[in-house]
C-alpha positions in Angstrom: 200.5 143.6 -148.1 197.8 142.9 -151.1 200.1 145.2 -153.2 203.3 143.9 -152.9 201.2 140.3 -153.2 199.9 141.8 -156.3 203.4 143.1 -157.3 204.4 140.2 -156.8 202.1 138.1 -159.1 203.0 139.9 -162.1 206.7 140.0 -162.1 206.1 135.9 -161.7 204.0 136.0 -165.2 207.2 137.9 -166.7 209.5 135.1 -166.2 211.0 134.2 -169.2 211.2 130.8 -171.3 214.5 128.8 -171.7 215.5 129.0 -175.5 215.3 125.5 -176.0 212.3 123.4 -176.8 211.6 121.6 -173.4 213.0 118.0 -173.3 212.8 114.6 -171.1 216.6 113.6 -170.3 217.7 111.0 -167.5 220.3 110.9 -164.9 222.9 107.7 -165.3 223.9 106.4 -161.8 226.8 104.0 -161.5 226.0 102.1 -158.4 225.6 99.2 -159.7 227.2 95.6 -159.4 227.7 95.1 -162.9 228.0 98.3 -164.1 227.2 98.3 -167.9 230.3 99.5 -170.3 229.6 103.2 -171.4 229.4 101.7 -175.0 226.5 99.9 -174.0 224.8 102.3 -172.2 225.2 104.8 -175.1 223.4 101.8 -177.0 220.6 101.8 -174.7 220.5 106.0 -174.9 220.3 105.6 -179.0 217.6 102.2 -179.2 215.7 104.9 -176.4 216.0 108.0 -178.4 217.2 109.6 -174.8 219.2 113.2 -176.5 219.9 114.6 -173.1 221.6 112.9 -170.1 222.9 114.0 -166.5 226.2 112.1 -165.4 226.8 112.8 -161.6 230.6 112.7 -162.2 232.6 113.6 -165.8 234.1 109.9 -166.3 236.3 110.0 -169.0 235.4 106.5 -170.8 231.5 107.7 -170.4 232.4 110.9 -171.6 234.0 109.3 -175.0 231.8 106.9 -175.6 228.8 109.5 -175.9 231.3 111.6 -178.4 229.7 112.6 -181.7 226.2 111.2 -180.7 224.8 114.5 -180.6 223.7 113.5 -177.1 222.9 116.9 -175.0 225.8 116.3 -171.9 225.7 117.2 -168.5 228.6 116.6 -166.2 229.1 117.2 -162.4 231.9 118.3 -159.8 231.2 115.3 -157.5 230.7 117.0 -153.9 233.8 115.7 -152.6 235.8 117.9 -155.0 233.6 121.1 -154.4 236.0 122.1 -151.4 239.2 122.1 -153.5 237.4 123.7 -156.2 236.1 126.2 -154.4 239.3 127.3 -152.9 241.5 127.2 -155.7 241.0 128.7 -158.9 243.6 126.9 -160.8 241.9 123.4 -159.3 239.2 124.6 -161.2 240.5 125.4 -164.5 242.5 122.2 -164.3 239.1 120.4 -163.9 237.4 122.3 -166.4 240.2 121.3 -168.9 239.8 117.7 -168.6 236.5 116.9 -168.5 234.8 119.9 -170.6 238.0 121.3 -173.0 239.3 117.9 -173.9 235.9 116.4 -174.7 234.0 119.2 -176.5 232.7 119.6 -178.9 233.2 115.9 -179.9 230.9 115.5 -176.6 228.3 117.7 -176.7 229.1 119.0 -172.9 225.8 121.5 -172.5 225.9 122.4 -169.1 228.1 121.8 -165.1 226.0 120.8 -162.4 228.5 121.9 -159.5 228.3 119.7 -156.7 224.7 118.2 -156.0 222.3 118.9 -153.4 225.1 120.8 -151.9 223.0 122.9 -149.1 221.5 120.0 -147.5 223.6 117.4 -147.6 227.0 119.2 -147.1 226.3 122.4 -145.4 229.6 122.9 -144.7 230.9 123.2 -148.2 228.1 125.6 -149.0 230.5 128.7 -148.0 232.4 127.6 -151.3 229.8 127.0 -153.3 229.1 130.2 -155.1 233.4 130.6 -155.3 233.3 126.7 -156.9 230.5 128.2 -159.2 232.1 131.8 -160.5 235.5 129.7 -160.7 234.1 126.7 -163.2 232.4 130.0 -165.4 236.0 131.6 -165.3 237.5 128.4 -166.6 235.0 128.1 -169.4 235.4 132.1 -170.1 238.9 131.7 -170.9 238.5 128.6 -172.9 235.9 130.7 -175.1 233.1 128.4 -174.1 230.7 130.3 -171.4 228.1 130.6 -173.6 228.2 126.9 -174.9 228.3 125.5 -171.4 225.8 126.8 -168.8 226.6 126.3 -165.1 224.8 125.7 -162.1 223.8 123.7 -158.9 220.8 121.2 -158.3 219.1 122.1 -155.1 216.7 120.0 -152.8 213.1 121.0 -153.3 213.1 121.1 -149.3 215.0 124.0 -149.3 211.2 126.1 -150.3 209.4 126.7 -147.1 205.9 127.4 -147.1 205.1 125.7 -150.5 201.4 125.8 -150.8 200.0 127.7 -151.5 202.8 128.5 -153.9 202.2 132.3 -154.2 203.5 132.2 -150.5 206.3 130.2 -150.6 210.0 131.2 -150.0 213.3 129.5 -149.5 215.1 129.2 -146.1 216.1 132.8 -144.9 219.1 131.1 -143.4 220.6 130.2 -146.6 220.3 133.6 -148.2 223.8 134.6 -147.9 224.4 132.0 -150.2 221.2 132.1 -152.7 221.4 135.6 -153.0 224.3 135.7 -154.9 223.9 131.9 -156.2 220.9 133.9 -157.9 222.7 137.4 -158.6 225.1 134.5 -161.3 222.6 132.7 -162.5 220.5 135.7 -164.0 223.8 137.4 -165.3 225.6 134.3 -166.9 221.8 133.4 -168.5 221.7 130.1 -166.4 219.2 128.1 -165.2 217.8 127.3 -161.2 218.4 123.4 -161.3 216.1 121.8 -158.4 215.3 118.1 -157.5 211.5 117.9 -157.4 210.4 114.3 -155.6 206.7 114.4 -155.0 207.1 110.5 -153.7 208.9 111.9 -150.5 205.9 114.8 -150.6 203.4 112.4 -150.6 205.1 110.0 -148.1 205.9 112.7 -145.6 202.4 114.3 -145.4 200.8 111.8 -143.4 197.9 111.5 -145.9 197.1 115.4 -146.8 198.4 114.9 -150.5 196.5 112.7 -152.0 198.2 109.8 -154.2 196.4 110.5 -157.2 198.0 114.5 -157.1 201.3 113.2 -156.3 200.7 110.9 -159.7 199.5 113.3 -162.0 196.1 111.0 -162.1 193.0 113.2 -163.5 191.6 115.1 -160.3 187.7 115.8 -160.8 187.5 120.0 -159.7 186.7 119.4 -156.4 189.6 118.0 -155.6 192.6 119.9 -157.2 194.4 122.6 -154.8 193.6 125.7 -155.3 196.4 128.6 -154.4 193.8 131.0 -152.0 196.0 133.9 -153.6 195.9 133.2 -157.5 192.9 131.4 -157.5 194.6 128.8 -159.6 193.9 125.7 -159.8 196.8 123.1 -159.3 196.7 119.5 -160.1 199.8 117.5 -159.6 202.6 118.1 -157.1 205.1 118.3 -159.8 203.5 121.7 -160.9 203.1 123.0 -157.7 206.9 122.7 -156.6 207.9 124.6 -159.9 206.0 127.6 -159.2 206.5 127.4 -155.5 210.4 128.0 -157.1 209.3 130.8 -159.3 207.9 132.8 -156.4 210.3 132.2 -153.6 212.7 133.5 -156.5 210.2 137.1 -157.2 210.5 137.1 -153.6 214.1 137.8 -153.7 213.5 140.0 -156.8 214.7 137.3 -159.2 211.7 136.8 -162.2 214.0 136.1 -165.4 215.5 132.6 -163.8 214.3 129.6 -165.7 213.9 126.3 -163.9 215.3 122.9 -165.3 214.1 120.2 -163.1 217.0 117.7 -162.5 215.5 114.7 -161.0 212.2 113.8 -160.6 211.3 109.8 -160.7 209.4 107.1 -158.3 210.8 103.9 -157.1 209.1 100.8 -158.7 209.6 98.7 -155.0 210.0 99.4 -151.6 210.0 97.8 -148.0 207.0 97.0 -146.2 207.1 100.6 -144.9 206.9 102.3 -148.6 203.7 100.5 -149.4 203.5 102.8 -152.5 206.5 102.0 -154.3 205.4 99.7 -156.8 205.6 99.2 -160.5 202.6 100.8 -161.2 203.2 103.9 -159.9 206.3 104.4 -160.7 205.5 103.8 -164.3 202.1 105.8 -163.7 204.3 108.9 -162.1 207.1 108.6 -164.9 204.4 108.1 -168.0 202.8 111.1 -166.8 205.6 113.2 -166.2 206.9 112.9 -169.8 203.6 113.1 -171.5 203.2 116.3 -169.1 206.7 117.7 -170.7 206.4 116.8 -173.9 202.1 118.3 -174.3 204.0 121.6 -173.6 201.0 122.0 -170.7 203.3 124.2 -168.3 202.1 125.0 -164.9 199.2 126.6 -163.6 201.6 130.0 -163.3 203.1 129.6 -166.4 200.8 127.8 -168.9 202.8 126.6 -172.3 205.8 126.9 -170.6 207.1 123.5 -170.2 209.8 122.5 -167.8 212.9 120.2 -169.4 213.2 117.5 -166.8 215.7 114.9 -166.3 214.1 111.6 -164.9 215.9 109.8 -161.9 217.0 107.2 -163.3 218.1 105.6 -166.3 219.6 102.0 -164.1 218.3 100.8 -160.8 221.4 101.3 -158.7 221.8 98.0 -156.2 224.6 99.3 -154.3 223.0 102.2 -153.2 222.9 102.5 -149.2 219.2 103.2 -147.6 215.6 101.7 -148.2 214.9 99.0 -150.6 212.9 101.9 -152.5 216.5 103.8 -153.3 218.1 100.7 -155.6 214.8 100.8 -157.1 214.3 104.1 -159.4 215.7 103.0 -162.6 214.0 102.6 -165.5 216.1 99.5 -166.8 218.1 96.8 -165.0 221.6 96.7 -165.6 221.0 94.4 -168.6 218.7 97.1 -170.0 215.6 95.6 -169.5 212.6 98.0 -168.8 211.7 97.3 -165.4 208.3 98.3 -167.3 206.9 99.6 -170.3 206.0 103.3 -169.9 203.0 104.3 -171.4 203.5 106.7 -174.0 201.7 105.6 -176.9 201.3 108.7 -178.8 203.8 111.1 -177.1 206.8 110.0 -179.8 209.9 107.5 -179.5 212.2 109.1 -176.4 212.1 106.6 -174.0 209.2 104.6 -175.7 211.3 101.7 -173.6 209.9 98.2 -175.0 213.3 96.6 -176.1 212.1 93.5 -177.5 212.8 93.6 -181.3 209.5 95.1 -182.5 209.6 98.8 -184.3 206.6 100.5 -184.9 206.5 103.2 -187.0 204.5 106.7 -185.6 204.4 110.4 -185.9 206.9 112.5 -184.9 206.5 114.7 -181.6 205.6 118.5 -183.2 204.7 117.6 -186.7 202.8 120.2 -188.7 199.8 118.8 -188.5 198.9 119.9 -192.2 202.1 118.1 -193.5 201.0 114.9 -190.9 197.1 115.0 -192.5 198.6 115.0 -196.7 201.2 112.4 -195.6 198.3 110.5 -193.8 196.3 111.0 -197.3 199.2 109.4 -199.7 199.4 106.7 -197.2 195.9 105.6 -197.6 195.7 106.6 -201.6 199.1 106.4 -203.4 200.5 104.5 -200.9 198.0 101.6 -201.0 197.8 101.4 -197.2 194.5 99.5 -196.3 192.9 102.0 -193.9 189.4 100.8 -193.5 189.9 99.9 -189.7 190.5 103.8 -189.8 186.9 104.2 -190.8 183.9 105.3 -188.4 182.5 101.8 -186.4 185.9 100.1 -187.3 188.1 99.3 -184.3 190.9 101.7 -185.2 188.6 104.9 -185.6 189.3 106.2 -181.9 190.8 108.1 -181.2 189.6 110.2 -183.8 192.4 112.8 -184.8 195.2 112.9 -187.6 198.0 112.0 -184.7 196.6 108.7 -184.0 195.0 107.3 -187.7 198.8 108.5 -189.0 200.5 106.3 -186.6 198.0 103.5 -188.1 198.8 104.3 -191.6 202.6 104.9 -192.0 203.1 101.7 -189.2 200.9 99.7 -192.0 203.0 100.6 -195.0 206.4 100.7 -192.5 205.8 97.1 -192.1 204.2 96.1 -196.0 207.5 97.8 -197.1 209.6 95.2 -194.7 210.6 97.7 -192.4 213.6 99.7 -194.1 214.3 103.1 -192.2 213.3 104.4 -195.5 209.5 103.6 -195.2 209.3 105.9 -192.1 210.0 108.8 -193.2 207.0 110.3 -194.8 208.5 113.6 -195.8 210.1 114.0 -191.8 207.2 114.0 -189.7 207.4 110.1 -188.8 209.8 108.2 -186.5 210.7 104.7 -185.5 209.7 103.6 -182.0 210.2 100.6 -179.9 206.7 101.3 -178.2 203.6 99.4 -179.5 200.9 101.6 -180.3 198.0 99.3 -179.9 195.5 99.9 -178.1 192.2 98.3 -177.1 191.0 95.9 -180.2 193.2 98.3 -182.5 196.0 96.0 -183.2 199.0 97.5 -185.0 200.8 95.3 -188.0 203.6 93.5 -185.7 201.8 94.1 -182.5 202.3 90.9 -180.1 198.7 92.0 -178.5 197.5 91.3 -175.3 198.3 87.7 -175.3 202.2 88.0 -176.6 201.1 86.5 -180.1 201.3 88.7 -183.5 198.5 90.9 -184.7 196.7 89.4 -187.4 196.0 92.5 -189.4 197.8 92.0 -192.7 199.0 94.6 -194.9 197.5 94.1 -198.5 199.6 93.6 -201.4 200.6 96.5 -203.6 198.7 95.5 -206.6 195.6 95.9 -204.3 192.6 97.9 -204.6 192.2 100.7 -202.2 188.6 101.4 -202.6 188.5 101.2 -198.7 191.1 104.1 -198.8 189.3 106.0 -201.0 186.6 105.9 -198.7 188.6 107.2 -195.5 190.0 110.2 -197.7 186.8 111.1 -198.4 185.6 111.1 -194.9 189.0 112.5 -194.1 188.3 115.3 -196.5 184.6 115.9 -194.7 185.8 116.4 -191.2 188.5 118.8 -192.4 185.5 121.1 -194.1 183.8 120.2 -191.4 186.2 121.3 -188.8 186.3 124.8 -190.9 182.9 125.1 -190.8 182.9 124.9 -186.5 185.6 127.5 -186.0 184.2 129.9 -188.4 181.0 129.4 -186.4 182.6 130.0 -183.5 184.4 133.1 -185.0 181.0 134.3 -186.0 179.4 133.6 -182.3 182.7 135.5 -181.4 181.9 138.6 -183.0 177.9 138.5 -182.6 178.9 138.6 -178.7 181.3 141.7 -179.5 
């Protein structure tokens, strides 16, 4: 037993990365009253800099409107059409010619989600499912576009049994017959295990053993994260847990090269009086730290670095949807795209950075070198006659102290003393335009409403100027860098004394 455990363990480490950078996309829902026109949901994608969406059907008017936005397209075969599909594979070609051949690459159609939730909530399609799946590929193989257009099916989380620890878990031996091979097509076509990952219905269903603050991704002091008795690692968010619990109910089977791509995750922002938990705050709590946890490329405990892409549920609250109160209430924005609140994501870039009032802040882009962010940080506050003092130590914009946040000080200064043209955010690539204010505390940014709703009052200075004050901040800019040099070859040298 401990050697197969240990066997185990170490094909899970060899699981391979996806070939893409990790991404936050979101699901688009159409149960709605007043459905919004595609074009103006593809407005709201754009203004939200959302480059990957999941449509849980492949309508044709959605499917133009996103043409040649570079937008990253998922479609679906709705569940009702999985039977036909899965019986027939002409049905299936026909299908795959109208709503993938006609569209691409006008549309940029990445990926078929085949039915949804399939093996739970329509168990008596699931005999077709792997037919509906090998048929779509076959469709795609003759139109030359396989290896454009990966294909797959979302699962239910609930399908793992026996998730934590999640060295021990393993899906439903019952629905082997169908994973097996489900699995067998996804390792040979290069495809990815889609699976619905809801740590809200974890947390509601465990009658108080999960703690709210896991199930949020809230800071856990040691003593209270979950530790996996066979790893010994150390888990602190539900999220994280479910992936791996995935990973090793799939060595189990012998599968370790299988990449997971979440495909909703989310938490309602209201409920009834028996989902005391579904509230704005947490909801915004949950879906701030899931994209902050995506885009800090943390990974899980099993697979640290590796970031999973994840698709938020949703983009709209959907009011016609049947159930709770809590299931019209996912959405990010109300059908007249209003945030139903402001994420916070100061300082993890412009996707989804989802304050829509007319303000733009200007900020450093998500990966930037940060040797090309520090020089273009340095012209800002010398060439670029951008007063930085409030950058300086004591001053109120000094914390936090690293080149990410004083850059996203200094180009939003000079974005806003150059009137805002897209032109002034550039900075040599590694800045972007964001709706999200990036003020925080008594660091108000130029154009910032504040805490009060009225404009910051920190002025930009005029260009004829004298930056003596910037002078000042390169030079202490200057001293950390040698500074910083200084501590890692100390600790190289501590490094080797040891050896």
């Amino acid at each position: 037993m401990a050697l197969h455990f240990l066997l185990l363990f170490f094909a899970v480490v060899s699981v391979v990365a996806a070939d893409e950078e990790a991404f936050i996309g979101v699901n688009i829902g159409t149960d709605l009253s007043d459905m919004p026109h595609p074009t103006q949901v593809v407005a709201l994608l754009k203004s939200q800099q959302i480059r990957h969406v999941r449509l849980y059907d492949a309508d044709q008017a959605m499917l133009l409107a996103l043409a040649k936005t570079g937008i990253q397209v998922v479609v679906t075969v709705p569940n009702e059409e999985l039977l036909a599909i899965g019986q027939s594979n002409s049905t299936a070609a026909n299908w795959v010619s109208r709503n993938v051949v006609a569209h691409y690459p006008a549309t940029n159609i990445t990926a078929i989600c085949v039915g949804s939730e399939v093996l739970t909530t329509l168990p008596n399609a699931a005999k077709v499912l792997v037919n509906a799946i090998k048929y779509i590929h076959s469709a795609l193989v003759a139109s030359n576009l396989d290896r454009q257009v990966k294909v797959s099916t979302p699962l239910s989380s609930s399908i793992i049994l026996d998730s934590f620890p999640p060295s021990q878990a393993f899906f439903n031996r019952s629905l082997d017959p169908v994973l097996v091979p489900l699995l067998d097509f996804l390792q040979s076509t290069g495809s990815y295990l889609m699976l619905n990952i809801y740590p809200y219905y974890d947390y509601m269903q465990s009658n108080g053993v999960i703690p709210l603050d896991y199930a949020l991704f809230k800071p856990l002091p040691p003593n209270k994260e979950a530790v996996d008795s066979n790893t010994l690692l150390h888990y602190t968010n539900v999220f994280d847990a479910m992936v791996d619990a995935a990973y090793f109910a799939m060595a189990f089977l012998n599968y370790t090269n299988i990449p997971v791509v979440v495909t909703e995750s989310g938490w309602p922002s209201k409920g009834g009086s028996n989902e005391p938990d579904a509230t704005v705050d947490n909801a915004n709590t949950y879906n701030s730290n899931l994209i902050k946890h995506v885009f800090n490329k943390t990974g899980t405990p099993k697979h640290p670095g590796i970031a999973v892409s994840t698709y938020i549920y949703e983009l709209y609250n959907e009011d016609m949807k049947p159930g709770p109160l809590s299931e019209k209430n996912w959405g990010l924005f109300d059908a007249n795209g209003t945030p139903i609140y402001i994420l916070h994501l100061t300082g993890s870039g412009a996707v989804l950075a989802n304050d829509t009032s007319n303000q733009t802040f200007c900020i450093a882009k998500d990966g930037a070198d940060p040797k090309m962010l520090q020089a273009a940080l340095d012209w800002a506050c010398g060439p670029g006659k951008v007063e930085c003092s409030p950058l300086l130590q004591g001053q109120p914009c000094y914390e936090p102290d690293n080149v990410i946040s004083h850059a996203n000080y200094a180009f939003d200064t000079y974005y806003h003393k150059m009137g805002k043209t897209p032109d002034a955010c550039d900075f040599n690539g590694v800045a972007t335009i964001s709706t999200s204010d990036p003020s925080h505390g008594s660091c108000l940014f130029p154009g910032s409403l504040g805490k009060n709703g009225t404009l910051g009052n920190l002025t930009a200075p005029s260009v004829n100027s004298t930056n003596s004050d910037s002078s000042a901040y390169n030079l202490r800019s200057c001293d950390l860098r040698i500074r910083s040099l200084l501590m890692v070859t100390g600790f190289l040298i501590w490094g080797v004394v040891l050896l």
